[in-house]
N, C-alpha and C positions, 0 to 999 in steps of 0.2 A: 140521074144515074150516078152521076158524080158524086155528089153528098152520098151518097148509098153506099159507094167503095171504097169512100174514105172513112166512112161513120163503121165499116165492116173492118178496115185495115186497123181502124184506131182499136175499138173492141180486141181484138188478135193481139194486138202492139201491148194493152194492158195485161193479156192472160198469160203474153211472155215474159211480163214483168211479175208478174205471180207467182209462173213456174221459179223463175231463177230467184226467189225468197224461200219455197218448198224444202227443199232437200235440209234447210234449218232446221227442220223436224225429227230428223235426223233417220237414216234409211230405211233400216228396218220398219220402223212404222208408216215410214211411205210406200214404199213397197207394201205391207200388207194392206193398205188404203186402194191400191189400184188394185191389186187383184180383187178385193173383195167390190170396189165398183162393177169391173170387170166382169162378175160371176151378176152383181144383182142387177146390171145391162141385160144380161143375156137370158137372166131365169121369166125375165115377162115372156121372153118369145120362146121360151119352151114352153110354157104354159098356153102360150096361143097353137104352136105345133102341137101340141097334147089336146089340146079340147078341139081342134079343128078334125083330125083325125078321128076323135071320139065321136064327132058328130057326125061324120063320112062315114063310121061302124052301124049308128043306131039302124038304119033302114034294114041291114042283113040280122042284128041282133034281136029284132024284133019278130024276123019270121026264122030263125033258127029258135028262139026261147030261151027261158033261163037257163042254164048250166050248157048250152053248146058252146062251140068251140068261138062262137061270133061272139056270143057273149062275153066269154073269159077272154076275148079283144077288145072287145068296150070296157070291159070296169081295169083291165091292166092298163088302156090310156086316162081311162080319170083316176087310178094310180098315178101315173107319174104328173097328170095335170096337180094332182091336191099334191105331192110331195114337192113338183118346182113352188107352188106356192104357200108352203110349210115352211118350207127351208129360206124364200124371201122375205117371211114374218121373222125369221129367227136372225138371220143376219143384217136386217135393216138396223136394228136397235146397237146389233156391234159393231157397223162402219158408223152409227149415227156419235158412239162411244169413241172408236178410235178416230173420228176425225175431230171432237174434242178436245183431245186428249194433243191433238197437231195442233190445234189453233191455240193454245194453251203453251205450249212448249215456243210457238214460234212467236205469240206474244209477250213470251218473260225476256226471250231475247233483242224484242222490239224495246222490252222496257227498259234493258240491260244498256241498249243504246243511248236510248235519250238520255238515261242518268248520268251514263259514261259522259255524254257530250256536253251536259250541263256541269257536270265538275268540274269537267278538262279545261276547262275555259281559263286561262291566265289570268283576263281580267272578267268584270261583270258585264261589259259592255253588251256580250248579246243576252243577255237579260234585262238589258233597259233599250233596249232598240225592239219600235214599236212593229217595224216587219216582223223580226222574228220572233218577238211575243203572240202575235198574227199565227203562225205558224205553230208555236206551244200552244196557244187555245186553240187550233185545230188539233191536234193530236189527242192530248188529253179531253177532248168532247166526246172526239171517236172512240177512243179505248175507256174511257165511263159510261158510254152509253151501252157499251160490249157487243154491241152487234155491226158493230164497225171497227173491225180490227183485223189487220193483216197476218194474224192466225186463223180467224174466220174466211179470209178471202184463199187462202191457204186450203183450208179444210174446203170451202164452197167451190174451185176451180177440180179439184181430185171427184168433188162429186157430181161433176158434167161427166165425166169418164162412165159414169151409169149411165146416164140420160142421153150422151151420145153414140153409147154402145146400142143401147135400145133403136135409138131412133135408123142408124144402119142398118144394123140387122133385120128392122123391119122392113125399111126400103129393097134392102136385096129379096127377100121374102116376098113381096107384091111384085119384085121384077121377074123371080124364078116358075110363078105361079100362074102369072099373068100375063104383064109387059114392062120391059123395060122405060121406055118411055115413060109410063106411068108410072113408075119407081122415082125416075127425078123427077117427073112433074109435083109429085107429093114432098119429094125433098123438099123443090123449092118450096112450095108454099110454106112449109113447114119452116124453113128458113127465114120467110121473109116475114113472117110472123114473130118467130123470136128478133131478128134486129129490131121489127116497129118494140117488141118488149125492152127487150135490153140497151138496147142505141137509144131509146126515148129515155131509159133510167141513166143513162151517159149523158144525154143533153143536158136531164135534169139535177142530176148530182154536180153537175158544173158551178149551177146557180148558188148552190148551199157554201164551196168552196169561196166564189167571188163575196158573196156577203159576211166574212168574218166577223167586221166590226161592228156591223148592226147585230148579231148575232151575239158579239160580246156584250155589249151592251142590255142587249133585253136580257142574258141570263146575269150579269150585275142586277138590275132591278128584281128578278125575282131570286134572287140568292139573298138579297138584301131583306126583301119581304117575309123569308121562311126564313132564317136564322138568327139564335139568340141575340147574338151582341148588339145588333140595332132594334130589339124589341121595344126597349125602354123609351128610346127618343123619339120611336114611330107613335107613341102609342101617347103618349106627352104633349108634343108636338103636332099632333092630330094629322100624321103623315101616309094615312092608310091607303085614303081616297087618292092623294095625288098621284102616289106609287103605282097603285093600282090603274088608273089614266096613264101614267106614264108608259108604264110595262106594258098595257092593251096596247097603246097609240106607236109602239116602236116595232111590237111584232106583228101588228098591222100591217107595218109600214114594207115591212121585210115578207110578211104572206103572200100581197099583193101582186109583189112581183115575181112571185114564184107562183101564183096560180094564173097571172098570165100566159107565164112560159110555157104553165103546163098544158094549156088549152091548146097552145101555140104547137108544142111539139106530140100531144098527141091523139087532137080530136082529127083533123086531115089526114094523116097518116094512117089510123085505125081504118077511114073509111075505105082507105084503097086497099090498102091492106086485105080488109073484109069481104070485099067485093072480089078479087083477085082469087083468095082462099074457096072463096061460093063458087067462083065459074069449074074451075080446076077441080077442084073436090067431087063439086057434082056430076063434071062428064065423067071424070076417073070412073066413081062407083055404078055412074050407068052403065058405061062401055064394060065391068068387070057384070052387070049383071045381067046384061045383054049377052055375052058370050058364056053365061053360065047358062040360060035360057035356050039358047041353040043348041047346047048338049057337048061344046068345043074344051069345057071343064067340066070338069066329077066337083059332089059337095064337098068332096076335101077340102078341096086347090080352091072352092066359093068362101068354105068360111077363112080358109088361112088370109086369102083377098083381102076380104070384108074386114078382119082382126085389125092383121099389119096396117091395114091404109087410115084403120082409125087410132089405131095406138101412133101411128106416126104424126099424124094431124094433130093428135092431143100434145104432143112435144112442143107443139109451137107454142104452146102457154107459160108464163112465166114462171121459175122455175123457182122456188122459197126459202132453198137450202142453198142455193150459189147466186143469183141475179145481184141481190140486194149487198152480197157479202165481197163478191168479189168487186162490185163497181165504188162503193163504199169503204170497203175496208183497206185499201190502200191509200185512202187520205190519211189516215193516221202515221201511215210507213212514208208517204210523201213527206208529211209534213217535219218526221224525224231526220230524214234527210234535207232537207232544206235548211233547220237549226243545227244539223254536224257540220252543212256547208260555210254556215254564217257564223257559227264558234271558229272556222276553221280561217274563214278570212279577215275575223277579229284579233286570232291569234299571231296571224302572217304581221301584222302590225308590233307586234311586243316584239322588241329588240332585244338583244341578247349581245354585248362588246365582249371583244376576245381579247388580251386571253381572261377568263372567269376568275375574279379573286373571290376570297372569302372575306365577308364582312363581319368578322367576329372581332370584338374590341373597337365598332364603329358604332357611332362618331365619336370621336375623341376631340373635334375640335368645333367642329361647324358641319349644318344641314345648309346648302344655300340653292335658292330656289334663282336661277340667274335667267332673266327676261322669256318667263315664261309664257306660254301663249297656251289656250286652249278652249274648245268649242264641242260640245255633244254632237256625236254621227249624227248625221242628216239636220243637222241645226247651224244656220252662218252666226249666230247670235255667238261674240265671246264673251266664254265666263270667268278667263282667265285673259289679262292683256297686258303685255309684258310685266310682268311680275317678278320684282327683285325683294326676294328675301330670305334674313340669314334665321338659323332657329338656333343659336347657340347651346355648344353641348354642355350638359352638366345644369341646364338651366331650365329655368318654366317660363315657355314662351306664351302666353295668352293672344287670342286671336279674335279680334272682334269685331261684329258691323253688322248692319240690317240685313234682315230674308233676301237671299240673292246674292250677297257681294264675292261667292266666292268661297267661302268658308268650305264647306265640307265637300266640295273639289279640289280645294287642298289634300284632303287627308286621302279622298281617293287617289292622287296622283303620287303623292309620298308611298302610300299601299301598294305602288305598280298596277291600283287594279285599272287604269286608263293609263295611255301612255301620255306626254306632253305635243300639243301638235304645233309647236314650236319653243325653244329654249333649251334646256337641261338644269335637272337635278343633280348639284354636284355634295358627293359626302365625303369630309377633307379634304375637298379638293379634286374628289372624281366621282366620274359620271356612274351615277347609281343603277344606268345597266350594263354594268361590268358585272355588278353581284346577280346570281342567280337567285329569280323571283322569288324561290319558297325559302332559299337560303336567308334573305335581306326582309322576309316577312317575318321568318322567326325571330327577328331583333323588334318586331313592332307587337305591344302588345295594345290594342284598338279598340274603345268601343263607340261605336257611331250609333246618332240618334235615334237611327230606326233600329236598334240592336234586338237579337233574338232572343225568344222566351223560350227555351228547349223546354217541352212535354215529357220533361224526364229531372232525375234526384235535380238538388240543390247542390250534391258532390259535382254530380255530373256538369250543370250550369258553369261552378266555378274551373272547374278541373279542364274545361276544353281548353282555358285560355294558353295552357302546354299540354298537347293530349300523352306526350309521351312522359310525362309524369301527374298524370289524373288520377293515380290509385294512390298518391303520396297525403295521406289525411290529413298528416302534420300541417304540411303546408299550406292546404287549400282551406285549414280550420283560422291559421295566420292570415292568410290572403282577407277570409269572410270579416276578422275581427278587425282590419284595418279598412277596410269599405262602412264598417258601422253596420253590419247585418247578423254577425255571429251569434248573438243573443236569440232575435228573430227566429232563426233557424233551428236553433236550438230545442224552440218551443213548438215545433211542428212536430206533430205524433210519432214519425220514423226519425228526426233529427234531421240532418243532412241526407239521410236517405229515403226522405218523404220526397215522391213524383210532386211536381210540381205543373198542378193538372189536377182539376176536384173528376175529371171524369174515371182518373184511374183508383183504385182501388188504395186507400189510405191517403190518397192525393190530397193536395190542399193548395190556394189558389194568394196569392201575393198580392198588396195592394202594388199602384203605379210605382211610386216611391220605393218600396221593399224592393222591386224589380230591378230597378234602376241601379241598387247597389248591391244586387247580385250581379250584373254586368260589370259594374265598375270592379269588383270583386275577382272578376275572369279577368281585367286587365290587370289590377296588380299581381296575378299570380302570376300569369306572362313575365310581368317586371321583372317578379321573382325568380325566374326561373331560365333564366337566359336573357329576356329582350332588355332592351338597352333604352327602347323611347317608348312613351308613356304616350298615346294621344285620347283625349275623349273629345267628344264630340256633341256638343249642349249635354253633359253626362248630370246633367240635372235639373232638365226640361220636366219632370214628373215632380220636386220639389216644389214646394212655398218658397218664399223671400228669406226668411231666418233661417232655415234650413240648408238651404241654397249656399248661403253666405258663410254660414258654420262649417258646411262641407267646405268651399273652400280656402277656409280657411286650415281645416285640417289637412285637404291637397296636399297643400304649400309644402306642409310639413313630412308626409310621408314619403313626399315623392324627392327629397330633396338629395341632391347631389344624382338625378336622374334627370335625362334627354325630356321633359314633357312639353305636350302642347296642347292647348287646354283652347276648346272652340266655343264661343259664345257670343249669343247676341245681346244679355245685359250686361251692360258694363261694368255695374256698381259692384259683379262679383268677385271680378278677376282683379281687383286693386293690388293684393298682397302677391302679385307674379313680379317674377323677377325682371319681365318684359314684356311692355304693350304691344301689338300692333292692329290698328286701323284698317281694316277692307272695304273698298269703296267700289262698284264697278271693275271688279276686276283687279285692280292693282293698289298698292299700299300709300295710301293719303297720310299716316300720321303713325309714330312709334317712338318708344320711349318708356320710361315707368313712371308709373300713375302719378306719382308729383308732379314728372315733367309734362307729363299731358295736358294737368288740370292747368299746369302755368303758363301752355302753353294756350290758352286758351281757345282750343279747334274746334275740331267735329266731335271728338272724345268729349271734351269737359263741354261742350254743349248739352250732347245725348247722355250723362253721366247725371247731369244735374235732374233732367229732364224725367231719367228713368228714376234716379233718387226721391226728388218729390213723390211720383206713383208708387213708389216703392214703401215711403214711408204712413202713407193712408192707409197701403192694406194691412202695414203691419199697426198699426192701429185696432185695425178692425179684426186680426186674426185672432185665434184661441192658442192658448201653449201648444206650444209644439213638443212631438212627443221626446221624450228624454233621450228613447234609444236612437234614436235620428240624429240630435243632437251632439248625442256622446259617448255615440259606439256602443261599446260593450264595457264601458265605467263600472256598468253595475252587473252584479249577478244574475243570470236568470233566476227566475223562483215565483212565489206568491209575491202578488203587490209591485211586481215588476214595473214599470213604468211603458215598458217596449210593447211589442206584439205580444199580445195574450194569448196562453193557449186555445187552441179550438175546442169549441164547447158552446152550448146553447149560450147564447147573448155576447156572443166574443165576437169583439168587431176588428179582429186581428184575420190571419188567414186561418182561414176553419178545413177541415179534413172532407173529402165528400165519404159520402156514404147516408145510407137510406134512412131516413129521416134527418139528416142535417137541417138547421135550421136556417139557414142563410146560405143552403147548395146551391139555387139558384141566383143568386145576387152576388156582383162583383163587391168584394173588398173595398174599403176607401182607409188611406191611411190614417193611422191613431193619431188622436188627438190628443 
């Protein structure tokens, strides 16, 4: 009895929390939502007061005939019986309209939320913290499956308001007719029928909740399975089968224990449940036809009985339009509030020194990173351990060392997007959260190894790297030609304003290389355009070895008498910087410039020689590398170009999509 009144409080506990999301819909349409429940509650039991009465006329209609006055009382109550049920065919379909039209309005502003809260975020942190990734793959499950969304549960709570109007009305109905007692007798059963329904859909939407990670997982595997980009290496690699084992043996794994539970919570239940409904059910309708048989009721008050007690009984069935939406579709509202909470405790962490300067004309002398410490949320592992170092301004700092040492939690921590969990970032001398975040960001212009591919122009690409001068051609056309892309670009059907995406219409799609110096392209335009330090981040990880080295070599030079810091883990490329330094574990093992390194004989001229040898086999064994890579925009675009080719049947450059392309489907690889 206890689990019952709690499994009854909790149910309640949720539909308050449904209501107080509601009124998002905004009034007028909620209001008309209930009254028209309201009316289509009440129009079953006029329909049963209509045909009950009809049926209490027939006996007099029969022996008065057609056209008496009995008559024209029988067919005026199957009048209003076909008109209550005219009029509930015609407004099912427009409460079924306007509570769409609620679920819809109160999920743009669920969507308004999560977006908001995924911006707002100062740093990235809660987008790399695996809880609340946990939590984004709960949301976004629920609102792409659409039938789980806190507009639906919205819209399915308004439409109990029919189904519990009914379900009263008929109760008072078999109480006025007959007996009270048997009015709640049927209640209850009727009641305890929908908890075994709904409290059993509560027990069991709990399970689907706790299993996130296996749940991420198996839809990994079968996302991997169904989409292009790993078609080629599945199919290569003969990775159909394993997939396949994989993806069966995980949502196995994860069924299993959801069809225990289900046994669990609702094969026992059902049976008392059933049993309970049978005893009650069946004396009720005796004892109502038992005293209909004595003569104590007229056929009216028999059939109004008989109606009510069954229309009320059938309530107890699960209900298709609110069960599934209201116990479900606040996971996705759950889980958006759990990621505002976790942005919000992410952000309680970003410091803010008073009083705020402005960091325009910084650095002017020195970046120095002084014993800094630092470890990823929920990880004791440091990635950062006292870490002393200066990046001097006006110079090219290079930064270099094995997977892991630390390198691109630098530039996170430079970016403000992590704070330091010990030491301080000082810029001439002070502490860099004096500057306000976006203030001290627009002096960084950044691109990190995982850098974005925007499904949109090539303007666009470059032009975000200052959005508040992204319409400026001039310059974004300077930015493209000192990255070594401008040519490239040139030759794609719309120019700079070809989508950059074969799905979209005149779209055309970039080798890895081409990509990488449209990014680098967004950083120098930043440079251009305000910021002050140049950082990339392996910015040519998508390069060969000549190319690599060609670039930068050209670096050196465009960026010079500018703040850079250039991150990398082969050595051989960063020689021409104007300062080495060494990451090891954490903290700085060796610096200097490249003479003094290699004479210093360390971990540098160790790992330098070592990359040098691998380095000079492949370039051995490579092909020319293509000119425009090599050398920008030296040459003119045109016929015979050396660069990207235009798009066009056997052009192994980036090709335009559009229907019958001949290489729509196949990724790009860059010219050779």
């Amino acid at each position: 009895m206890k689990n019952y009144v709690r499994s009854v409080f909790d149910i309640c506990d949720s539909y308050l929390r449904i209501a107080r999301l509601v009124p998002s819909g905004g009034a007028g349409l909620v209001t008309s939502l209930i009254v028209l429940n309201l009316v289509l509650g009440l129009l079953p039991i006029v329909f049963i007061l209509a045909t009950s009465v009809m049926i209490g006329r027939v006996p007099a209609a029969v022996t008065g005939g057609v056209g008496s006055p009995e008559w024209r009382n029988l067919v005026a109550s199957f009048m209003v019986a076909a008109a209550a049920f005219l009029v509930q065919q015609i407004l099912a379909p427009v409460q079924e309209s306007f509570g769409e039209l609620l679920a819809r309005r109160v999920d743009g502003r669920v969507y308004q939320r999560l977006i908001g809260a995924s911006l707002s975020s100062t740093g990235i942190g809660p987008l790399e913290d695996q809880r609340l990734l946990n939590h984004l793959a709960q949301v976004l499950t629920s609102l792409d499956q659409g039938f789980r969304t806190a507009g639906l549960a919205c819209a399915g709570l308004l439409a109990l308001v029919a189904r519990y109007t009914q379900l009263l009305a008929a109760a008072f109905v078999v109480g006025y007719v007959f007996a009270w007692p048997a009015a709640l007798a049927l209640l209850a059963v009727t009641m305890a029928f929908r908890r075994g329904n709904r409290g059993g859909l509560r027990t069991y939407g709990k399970l689907w909740s706790r299993n996130v990670p296996m749940r991420r997982e198996g839809n990994y595997y079968r996302a991997t399975a169904i989409q292009p980009a790993a078609g080629k290496e599945i199919r290569v690699f003969g990775l159909a089968g394993w997939l396949s084992d994989r993806y069966r043996r995980v949502r196995l794994a994860f069924l299993s224990e959801i069809w225990a539970e289900r046994r669990r919570i609702y094969l026992k239940p059902y049976i008392v449940y059933t049993a309970f409904g049978f005893v009650v059910s069946g004396v009720t309708l005796a004892l109502l036809a038992r005293t209909a048989a004595s003569g104590a009721i007229t056929l009216t008050q028999l059939a109004l009985g008989l109606q009510a007690s069954l229309a009320a009984l059938r309530l107890g069935e699960s209900f298709p339009e609110a069960d599934t939406q209201t116990q479900y579709g606040m996971f996705a509202y759950d889980g958006v509030q759990a990621f505002e909470h976790g942005v919000a405790d992410f952000d309680e962490k970003t410091v803010q020194l008073e009083p705020q300067l402005d960091p325009k004309g910084r650095p002017s002398s020195e970046i120095r990173f002084e014993a800094v410490d630092f470890h990823y949320p929920g990880s004791a592992r440091p990635v950062l351990d006292k870490l002393d170092l200066v990046l001097p301004a006006g110079r090219c700092t290079a930064v270099v060392g094995l997977n892991g040492a630390g390198k691109t939690t630098l530039v996170k921590l430079l970016g403000r997007l992590y704070e330091p969990t010990g030491g301080r970032i000082l810029v001439d001398g002070q502490d860099i959260r004096s500057y306000g975040v976006d203030d001290w960001r627009r002096r960084i212009g950044v691109i990190f190894q995982d850098f974005n591919r925007y499904e949109l122009t090539a303007a666009d690409n470059i032009g975000f790297g200052a959005i508040e001068l992204a319409g400026d051609r001039r310059k974004i056309r300077a930015a493209a030609g000192r990255a070594g892309i401008l040519a490239t670009l040139d030759r794609l059907p719309e120019g700079l304003d070809t989508p950059l995406a074969r799905q979209y219409k005149g779209g055309a799609e970039l080798s890895g290389g081409q990509w990488q110096r449209v990014a680098i392209a967004r950083a120098l335009f930043a440079l251009e355009n305000g910021a002050s330090i140049l950082v990339l981040d392996e910015p040519t990880a998508a390069l060969d070895v000549r190319a690599e080295a060609a670039f930068f070599d050209k670096f050196v030079d465009v960026t010079r008498g500018a703040t850079a810091l250039l991150i990398s883990h082969r050595f051989s490329s960063v020689r021409h910087a104007d300062h080495i330094v060494v990451l090891a574990d954490g903290h700085v093992i060796e610096q200097g410039s490249h003479d003094e390194l290699l004479a210093a004989d360390g971990r540098y001229a160790e790992l330098f020689r070592l990359q040098a040898e691998r380095f000079a086999e492949d370039e051995a064994e490579s092909e020319a590398v293509d000119a425009a890579d090599l050398q920008g925009d030296s040459e003119p675009a045109g016929e015979g170009s050396p660069g990207a080719e235009p798009a066009g049947e056997g052009s192994p450059g980036a090709e335009p999509a559009g229907e019958g392309s001949p290489g729509a489907a196949a990724e790009r690889e860059p010219v050779r």
